[in-house]
mmCIF file of the N, C-alpha and C atoms, coordinates in Angstrom:
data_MODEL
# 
_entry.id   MODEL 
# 
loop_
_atom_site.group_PDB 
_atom_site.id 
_atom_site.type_symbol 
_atom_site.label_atom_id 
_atom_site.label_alt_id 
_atom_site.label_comp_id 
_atom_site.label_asym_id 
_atom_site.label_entity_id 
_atom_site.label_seq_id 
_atom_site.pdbx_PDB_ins_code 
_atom_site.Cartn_x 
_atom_site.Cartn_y 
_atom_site.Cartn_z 
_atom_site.occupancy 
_atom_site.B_iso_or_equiv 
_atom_site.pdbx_formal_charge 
_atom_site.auth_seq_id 
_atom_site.auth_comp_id 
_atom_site.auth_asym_id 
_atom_site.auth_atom_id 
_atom_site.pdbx_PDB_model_num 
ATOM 1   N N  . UNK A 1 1  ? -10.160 4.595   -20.919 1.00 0.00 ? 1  UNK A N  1 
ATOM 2   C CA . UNK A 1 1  ? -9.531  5.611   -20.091 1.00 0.00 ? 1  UNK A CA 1 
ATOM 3   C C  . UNK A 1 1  ? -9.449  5.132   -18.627 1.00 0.00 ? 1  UNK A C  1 
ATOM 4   N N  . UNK A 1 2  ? -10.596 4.348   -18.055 1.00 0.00 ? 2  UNK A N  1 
ATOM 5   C CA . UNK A 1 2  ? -10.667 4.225   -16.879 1.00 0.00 ? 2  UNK A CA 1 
ATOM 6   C C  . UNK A 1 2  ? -9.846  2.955   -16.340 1.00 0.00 ? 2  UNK A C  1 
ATOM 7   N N  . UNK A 1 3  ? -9.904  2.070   -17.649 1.00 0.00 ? 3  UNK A N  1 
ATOM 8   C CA . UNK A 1 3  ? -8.892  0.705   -17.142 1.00 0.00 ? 3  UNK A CA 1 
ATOM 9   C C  . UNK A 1 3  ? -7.147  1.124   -17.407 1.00 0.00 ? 3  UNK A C  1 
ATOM 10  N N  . UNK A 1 4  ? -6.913  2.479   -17.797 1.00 0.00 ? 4  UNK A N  1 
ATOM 11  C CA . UNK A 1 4  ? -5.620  3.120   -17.888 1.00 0.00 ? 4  UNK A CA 1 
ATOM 12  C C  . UNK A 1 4  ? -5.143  3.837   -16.650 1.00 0.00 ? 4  UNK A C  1 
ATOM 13  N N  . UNK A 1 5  ? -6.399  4.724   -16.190 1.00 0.00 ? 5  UNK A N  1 
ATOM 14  C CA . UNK A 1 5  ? -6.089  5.277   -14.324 1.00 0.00 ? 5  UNK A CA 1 
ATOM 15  C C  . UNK A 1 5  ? -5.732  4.302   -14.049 1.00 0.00 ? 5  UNK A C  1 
ATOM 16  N N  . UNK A 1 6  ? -6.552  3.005   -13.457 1.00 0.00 ? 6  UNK A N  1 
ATOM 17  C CA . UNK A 1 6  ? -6.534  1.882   -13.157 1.00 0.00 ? 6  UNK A CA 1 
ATOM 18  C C  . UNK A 1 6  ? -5.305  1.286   -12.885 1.00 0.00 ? 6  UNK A C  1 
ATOM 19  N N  . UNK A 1 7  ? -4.848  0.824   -13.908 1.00 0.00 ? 7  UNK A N  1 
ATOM 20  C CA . UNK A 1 7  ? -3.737  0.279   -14.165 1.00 0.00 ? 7  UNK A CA 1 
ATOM 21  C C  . UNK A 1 7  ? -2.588  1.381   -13.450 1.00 0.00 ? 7  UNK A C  1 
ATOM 22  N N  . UNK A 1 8  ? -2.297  2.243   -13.911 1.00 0.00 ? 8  UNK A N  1 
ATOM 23  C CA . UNK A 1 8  ? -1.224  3.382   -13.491 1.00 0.00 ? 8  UNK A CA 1 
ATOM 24  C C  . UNK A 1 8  ? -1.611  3.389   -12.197 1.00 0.00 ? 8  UNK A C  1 
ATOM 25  N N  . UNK A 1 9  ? -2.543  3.601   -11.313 1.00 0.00 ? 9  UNK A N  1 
ATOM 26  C CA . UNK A 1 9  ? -2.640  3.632   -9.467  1.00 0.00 ? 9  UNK A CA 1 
ATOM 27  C C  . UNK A 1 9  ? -1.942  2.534   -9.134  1.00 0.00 ? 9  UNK A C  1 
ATOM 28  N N  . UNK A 1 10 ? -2.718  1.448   -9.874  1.00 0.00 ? 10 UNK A N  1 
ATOM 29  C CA . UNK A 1 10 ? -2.087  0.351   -8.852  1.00 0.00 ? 10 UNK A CA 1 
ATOM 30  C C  . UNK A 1 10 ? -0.854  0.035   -9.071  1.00 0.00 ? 10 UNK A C  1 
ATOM 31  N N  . UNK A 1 11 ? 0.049   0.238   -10.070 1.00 0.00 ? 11 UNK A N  1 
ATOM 32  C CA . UNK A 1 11 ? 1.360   0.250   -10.232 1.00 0.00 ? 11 UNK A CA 1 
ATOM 33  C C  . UNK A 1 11 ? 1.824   1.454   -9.391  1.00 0.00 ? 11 UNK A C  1 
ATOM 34  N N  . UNK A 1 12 ? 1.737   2.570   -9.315  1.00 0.00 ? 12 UNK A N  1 
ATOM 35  C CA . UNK A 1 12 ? 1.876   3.392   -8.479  1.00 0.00 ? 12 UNK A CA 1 
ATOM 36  C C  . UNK A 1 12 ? 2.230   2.941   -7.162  1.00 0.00 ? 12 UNK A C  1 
ATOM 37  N N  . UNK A 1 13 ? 0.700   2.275   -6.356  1.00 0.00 ? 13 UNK A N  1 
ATOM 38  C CA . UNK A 1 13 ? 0.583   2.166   -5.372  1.00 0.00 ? 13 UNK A CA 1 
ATOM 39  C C  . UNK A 1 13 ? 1.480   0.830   -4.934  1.00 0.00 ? 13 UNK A C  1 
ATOM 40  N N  . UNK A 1 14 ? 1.482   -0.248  -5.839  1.00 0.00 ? 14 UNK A N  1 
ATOM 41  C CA . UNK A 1 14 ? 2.558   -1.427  -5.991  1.00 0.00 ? 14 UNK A CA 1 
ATOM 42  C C  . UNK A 1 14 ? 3.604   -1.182  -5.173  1.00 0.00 ? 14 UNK A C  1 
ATOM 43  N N  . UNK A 1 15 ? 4.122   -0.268  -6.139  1.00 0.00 ? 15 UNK A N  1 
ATOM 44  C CA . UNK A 1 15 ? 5.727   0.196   -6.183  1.00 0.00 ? 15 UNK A CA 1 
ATOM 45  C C  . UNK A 1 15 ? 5.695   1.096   -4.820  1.00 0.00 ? 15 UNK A C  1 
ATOM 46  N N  . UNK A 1 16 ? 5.024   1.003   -3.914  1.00 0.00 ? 16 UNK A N  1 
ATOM 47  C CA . UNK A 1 16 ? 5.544   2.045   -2.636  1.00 0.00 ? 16 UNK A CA 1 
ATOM 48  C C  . UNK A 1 16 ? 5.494   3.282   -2.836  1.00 0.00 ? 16 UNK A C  1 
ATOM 49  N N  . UNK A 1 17 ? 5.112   3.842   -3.790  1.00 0.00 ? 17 UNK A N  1 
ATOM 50  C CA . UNK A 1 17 ? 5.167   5.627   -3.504  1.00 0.00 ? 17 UNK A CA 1 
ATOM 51  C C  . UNK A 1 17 ? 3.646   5.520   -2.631  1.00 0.00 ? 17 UNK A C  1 
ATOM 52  N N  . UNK A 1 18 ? 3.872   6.752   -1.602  1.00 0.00 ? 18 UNK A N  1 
ATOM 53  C CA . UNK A 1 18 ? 3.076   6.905   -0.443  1.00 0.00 ? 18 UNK A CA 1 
ATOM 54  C C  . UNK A 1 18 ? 1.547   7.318   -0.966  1.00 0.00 ? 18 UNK A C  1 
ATOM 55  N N  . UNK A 1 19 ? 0.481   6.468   -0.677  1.00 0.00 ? 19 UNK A N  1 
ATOM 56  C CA . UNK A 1 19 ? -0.898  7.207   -0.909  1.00 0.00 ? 19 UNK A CA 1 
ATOM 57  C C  . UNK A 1 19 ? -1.179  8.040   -1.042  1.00 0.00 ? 19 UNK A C  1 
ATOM 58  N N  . UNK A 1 20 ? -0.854  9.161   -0.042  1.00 0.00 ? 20 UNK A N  1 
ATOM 59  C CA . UNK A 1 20 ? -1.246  10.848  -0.030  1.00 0.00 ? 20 UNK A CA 1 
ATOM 60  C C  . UNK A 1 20 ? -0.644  11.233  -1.595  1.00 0.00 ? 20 UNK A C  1 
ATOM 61  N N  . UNK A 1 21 ? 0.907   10.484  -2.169  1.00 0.00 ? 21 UNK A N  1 
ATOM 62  C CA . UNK A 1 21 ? 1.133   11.341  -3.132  1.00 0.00 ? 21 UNK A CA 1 
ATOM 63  C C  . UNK A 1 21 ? 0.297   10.423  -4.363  1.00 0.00 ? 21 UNK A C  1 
ATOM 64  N N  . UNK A 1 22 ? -0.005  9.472   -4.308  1.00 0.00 ? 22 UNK A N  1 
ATOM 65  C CA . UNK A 1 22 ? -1.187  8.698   -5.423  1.00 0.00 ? 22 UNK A CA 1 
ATOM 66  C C  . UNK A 1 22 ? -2.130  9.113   -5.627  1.00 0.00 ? 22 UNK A C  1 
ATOM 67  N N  . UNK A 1 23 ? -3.033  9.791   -4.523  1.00 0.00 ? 23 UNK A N  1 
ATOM 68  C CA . UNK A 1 23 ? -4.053  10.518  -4.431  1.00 0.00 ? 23 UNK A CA 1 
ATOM 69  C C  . UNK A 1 23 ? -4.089  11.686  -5.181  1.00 0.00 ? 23 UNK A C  1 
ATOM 70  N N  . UNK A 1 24 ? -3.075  12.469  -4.564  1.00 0.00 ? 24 UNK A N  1 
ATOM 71  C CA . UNK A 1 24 ? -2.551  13.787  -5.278  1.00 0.00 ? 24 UNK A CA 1 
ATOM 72  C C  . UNK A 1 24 ? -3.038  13.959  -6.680  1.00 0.00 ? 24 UNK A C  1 
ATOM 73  N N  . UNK A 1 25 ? -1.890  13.390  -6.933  1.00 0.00 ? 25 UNK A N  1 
ATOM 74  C CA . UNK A 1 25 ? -1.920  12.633  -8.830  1.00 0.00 ? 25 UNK A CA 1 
ATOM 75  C C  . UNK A 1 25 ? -3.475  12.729  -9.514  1.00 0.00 ? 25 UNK A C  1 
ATOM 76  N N  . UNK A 1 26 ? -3.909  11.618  -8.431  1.00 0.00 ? 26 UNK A N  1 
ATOM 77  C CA . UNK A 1 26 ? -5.404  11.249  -9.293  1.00 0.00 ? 26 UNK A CA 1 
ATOM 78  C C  . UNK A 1 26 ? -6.449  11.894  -8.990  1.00 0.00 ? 26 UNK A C  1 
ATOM 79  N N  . UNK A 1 27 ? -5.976  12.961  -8.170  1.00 0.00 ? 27 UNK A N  1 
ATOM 80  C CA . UNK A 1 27 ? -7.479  13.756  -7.612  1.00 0.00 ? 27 UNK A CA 1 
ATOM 81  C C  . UNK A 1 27 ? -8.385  13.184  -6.777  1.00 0.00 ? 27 UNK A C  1 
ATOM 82  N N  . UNK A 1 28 ? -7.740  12.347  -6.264  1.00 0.00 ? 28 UNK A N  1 
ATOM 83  C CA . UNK A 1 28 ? -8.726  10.907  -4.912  1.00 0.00 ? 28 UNK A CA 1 
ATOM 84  C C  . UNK A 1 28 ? -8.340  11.560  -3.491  1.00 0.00 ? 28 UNK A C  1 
ATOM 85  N N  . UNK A 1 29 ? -9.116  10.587  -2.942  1.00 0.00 ? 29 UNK A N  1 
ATOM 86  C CA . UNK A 1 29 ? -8.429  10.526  -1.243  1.00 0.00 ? 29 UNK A CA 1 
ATOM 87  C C  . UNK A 1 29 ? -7.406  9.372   -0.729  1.00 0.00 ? 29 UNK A C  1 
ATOM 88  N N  . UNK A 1 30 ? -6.920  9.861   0.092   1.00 0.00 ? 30 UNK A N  1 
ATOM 89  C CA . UNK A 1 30 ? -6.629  8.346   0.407   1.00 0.00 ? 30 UNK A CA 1 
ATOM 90  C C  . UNK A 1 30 ? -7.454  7.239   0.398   1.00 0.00 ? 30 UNK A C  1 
ATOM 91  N N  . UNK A 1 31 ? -8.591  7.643   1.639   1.00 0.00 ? 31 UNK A N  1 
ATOM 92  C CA . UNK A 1 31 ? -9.802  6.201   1.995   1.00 0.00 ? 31 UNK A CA 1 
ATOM 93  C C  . UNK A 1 31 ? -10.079 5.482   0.310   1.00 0.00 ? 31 UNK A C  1 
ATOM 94  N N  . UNK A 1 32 ? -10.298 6.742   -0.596  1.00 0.00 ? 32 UNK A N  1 
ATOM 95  C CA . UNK A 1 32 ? -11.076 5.871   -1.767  1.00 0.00 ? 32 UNK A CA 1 
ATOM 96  C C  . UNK A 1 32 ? -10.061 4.924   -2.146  1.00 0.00 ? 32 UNK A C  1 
ATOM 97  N N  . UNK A 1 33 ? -8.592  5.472   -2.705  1.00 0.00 ? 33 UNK A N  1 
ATOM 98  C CA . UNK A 1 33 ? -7.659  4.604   -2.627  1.00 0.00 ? 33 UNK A CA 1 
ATOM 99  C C  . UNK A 1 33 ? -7.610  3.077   -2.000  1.00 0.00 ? 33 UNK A C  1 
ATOM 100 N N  . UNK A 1 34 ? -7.351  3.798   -1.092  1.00 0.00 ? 34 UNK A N  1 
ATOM 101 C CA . UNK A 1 34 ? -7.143  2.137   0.032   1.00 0.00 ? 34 UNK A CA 1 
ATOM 102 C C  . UNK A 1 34 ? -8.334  1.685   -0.172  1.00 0.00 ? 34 UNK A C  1 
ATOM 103 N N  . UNK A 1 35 ? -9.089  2.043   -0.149  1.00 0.00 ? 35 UNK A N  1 
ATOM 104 C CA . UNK A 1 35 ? -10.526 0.845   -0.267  1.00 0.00 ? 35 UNK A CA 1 
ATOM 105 C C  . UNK A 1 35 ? -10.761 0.041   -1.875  1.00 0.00 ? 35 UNK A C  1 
ATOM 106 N N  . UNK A 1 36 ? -10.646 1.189   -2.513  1.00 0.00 ? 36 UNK A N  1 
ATOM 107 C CA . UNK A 1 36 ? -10.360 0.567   -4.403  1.00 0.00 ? 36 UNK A CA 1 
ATOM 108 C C  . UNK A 1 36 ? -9.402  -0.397  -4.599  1.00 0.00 ? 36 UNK A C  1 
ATOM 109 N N  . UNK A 1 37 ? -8.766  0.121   -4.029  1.00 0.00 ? 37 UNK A N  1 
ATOM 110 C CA . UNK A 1 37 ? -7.076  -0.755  -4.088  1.00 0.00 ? 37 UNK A CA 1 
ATOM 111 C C  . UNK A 1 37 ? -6.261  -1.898  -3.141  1.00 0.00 ? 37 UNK A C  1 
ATOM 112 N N  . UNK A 1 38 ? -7.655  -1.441  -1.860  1.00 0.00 ? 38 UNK A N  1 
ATOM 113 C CA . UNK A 1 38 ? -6.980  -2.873  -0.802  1.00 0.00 ? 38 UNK A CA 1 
ATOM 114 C C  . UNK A 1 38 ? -6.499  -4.012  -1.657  1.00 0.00 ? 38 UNK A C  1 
ATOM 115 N N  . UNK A 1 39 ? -7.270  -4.675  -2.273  1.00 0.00 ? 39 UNK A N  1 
ATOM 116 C CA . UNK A 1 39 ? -7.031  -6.300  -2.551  1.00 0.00 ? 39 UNK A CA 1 
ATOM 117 C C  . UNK A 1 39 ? -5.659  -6.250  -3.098  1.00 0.00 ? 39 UNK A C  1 
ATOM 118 N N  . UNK A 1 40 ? -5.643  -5.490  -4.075  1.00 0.00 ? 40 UNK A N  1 
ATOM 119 C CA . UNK A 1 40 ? -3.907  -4.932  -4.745  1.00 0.00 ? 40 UNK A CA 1 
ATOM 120 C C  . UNK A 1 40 ? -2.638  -5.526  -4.217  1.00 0.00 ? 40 UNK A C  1 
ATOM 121 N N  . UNK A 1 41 ? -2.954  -5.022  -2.703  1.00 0.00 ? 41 UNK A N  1 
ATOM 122 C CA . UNK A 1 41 ? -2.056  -5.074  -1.830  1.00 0.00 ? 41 UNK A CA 1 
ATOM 123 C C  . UNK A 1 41 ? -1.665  -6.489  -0.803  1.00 0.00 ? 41 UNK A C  1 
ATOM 124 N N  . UNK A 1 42 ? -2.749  -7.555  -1.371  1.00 0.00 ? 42 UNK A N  1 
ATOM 125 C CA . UNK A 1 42 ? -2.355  -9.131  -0.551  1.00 0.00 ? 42 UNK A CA 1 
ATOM 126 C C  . UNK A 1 42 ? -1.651  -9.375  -1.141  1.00 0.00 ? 42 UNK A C  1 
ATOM 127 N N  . UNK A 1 43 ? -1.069  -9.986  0.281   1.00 0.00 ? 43 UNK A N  1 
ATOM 128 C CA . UNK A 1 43 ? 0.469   -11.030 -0.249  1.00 0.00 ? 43 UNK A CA 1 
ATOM 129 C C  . UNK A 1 43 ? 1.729   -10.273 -0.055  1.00 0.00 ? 43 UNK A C  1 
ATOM 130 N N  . UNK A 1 44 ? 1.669   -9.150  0.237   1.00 0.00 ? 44 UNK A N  1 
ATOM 131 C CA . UNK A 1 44 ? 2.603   -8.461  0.392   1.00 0.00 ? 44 UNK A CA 1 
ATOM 132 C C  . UNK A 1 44 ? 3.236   -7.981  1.907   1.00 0.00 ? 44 UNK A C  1 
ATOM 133 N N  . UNK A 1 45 ? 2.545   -8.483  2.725   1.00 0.00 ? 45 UNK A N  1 
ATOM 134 C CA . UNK A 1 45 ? 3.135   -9.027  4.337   1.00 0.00 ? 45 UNK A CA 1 
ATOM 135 C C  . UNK A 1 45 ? 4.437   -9.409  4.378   1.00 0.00 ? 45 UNK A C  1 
ATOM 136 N N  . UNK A 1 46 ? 4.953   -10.456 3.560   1.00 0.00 ? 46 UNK A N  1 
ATOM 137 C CA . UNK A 1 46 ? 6.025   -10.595 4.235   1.00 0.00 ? 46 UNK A CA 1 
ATOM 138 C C  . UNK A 1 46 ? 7.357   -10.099 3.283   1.00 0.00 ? 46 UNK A C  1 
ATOM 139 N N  . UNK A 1 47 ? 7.031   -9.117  2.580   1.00 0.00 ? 47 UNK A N  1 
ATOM 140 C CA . UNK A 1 47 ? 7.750   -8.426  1.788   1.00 0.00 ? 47 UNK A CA 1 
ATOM 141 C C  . UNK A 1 47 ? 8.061   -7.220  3.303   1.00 0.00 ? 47 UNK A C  1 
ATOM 142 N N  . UNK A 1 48 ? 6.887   -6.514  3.215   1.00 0.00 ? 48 UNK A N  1 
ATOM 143 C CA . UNK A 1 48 ? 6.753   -5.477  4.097   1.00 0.00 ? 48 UNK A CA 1 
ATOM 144 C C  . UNK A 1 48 ? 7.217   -5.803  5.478   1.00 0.00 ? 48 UNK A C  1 
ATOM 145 N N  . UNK A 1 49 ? 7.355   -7.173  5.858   1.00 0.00 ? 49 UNK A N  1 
ATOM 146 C CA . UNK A 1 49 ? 8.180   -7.664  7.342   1.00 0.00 ? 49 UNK A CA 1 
ATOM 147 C C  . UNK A 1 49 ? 9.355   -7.378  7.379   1.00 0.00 ? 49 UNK A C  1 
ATOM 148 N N  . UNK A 1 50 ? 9.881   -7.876  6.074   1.00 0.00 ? 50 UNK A N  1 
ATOM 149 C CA . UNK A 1 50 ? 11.277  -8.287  5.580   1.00 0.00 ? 50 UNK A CA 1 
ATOM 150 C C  . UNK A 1 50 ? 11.867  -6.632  5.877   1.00 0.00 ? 50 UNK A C  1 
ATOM 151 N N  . UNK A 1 51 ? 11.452  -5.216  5.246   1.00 0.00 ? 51 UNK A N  1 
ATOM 152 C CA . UNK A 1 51 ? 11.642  -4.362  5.676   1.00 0.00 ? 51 UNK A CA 1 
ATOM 153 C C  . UNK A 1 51 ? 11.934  -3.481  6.404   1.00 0.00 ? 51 UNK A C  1 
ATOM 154 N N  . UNK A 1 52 ? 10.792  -3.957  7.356   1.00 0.00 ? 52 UNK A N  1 
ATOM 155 C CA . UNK A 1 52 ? 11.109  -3.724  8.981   1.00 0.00 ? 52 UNK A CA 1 
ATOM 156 C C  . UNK A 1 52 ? 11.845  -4.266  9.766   1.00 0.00 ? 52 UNK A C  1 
ATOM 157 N N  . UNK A 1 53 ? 12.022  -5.242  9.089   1.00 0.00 ? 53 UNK A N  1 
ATOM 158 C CA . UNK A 1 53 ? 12.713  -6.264  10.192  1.00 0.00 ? 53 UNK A CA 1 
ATOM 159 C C  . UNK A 1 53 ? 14.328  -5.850  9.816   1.00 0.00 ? 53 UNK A C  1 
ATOM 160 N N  . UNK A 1 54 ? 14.476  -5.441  8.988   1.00 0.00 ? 54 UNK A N  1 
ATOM 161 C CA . UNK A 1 54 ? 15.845  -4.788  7.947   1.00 0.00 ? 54 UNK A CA 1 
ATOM 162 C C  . UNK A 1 54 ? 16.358  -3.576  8.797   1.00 0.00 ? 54 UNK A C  1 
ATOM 163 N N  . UNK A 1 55 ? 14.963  -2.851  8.748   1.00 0.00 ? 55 UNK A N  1 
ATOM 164 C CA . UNK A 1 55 ? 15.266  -1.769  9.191   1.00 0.00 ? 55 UNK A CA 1 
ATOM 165 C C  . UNK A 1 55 ? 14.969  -1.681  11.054  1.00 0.00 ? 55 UNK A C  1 
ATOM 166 N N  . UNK A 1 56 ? 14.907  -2.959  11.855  1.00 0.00 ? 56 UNK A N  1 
ATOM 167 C CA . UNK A 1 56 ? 15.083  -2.829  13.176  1.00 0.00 ? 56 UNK A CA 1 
ATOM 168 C C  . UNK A 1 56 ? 13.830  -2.559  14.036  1.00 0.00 ? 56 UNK A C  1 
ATOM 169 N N  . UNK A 1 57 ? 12.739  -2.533  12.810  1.00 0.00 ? 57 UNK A N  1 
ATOM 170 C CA . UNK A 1 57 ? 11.337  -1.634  13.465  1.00 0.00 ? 57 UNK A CA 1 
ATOM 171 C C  . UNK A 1 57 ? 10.466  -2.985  13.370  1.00 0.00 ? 57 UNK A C  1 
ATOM 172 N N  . UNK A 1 58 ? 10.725  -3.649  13.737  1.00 0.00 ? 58 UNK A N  1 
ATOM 173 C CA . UNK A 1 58 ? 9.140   -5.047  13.655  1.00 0.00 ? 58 UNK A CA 1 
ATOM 174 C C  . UNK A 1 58 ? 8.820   -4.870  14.752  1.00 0.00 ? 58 UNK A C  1 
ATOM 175 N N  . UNK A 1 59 ? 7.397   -4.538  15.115  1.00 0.00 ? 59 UNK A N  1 
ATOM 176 C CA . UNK A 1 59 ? 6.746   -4.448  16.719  1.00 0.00 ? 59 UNK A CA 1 
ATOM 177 C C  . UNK A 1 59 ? 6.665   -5.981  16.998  1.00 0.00 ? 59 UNK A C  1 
ATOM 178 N N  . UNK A 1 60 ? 6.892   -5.696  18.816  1.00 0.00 ? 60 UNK A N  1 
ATOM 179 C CA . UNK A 1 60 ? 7.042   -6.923  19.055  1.00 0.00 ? 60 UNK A CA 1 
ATOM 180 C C  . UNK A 1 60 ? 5.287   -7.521  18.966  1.00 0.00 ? 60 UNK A C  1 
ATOM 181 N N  . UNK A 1 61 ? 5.327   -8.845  18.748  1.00 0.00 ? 61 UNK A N  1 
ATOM 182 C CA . UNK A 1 61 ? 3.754   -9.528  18.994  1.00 0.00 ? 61 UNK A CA 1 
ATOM 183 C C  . UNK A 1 61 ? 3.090   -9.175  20.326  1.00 0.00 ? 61 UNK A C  1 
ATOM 184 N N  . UNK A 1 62 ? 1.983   -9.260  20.183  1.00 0.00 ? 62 UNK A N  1 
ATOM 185 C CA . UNK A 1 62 ? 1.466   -8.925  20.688  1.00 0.00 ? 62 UNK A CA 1 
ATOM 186 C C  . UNK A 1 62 ? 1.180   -10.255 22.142  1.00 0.00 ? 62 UNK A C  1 
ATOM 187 N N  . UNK A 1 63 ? 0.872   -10.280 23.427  1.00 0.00 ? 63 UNK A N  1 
ATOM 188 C CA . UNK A 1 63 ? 1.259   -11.064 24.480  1.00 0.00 ? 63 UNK A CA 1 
ATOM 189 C C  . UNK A 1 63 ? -0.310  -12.093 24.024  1.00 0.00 ? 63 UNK A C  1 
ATOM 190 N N  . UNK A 1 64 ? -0.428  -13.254 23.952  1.00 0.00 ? 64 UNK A N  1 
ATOM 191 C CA . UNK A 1 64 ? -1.555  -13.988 23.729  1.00 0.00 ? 64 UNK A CA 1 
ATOM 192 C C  . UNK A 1 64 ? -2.223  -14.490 25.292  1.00 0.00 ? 64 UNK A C  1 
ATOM 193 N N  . UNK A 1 65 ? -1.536  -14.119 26.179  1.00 0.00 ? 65 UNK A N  1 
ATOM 194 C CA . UNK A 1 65 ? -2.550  -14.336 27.114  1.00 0.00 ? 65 UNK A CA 1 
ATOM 195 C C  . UNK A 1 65 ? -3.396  -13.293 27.937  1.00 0.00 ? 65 UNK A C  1 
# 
């Protein structure tokens, strides 16, 4: 049962539907979420750039000196 939640969050959470409504679903919080599920989510930087950068919103870097 539990490697079936499992599986279904992190596809959930994969696919971009928003935490608050993953949570919902599973009767969690966000924090537990994101903390269960951080690792889930490497590698997916420059997917999520590509996005922003699509959509006009990439903050600029930050000044290194």
């Amino acid at each position: 049962m539990y490697d079936n939640q499992h599986t279904r969050l992190t596809t959930w959470h994969l696919d971009g539907i928003p935490p608050a409504q993953v949570t919902e679903w599973a009767g969690d919080s966000v924090p537990v979420l994101l903390a269960t599920y951080a690792r889930c989510v490497e590698g997916q930087l420059p997917d999520l750039k590509k996005c922003l950068e699509a959509a006009g919103d990439l903050p600029e870097p930050a000044d290194a000196s």
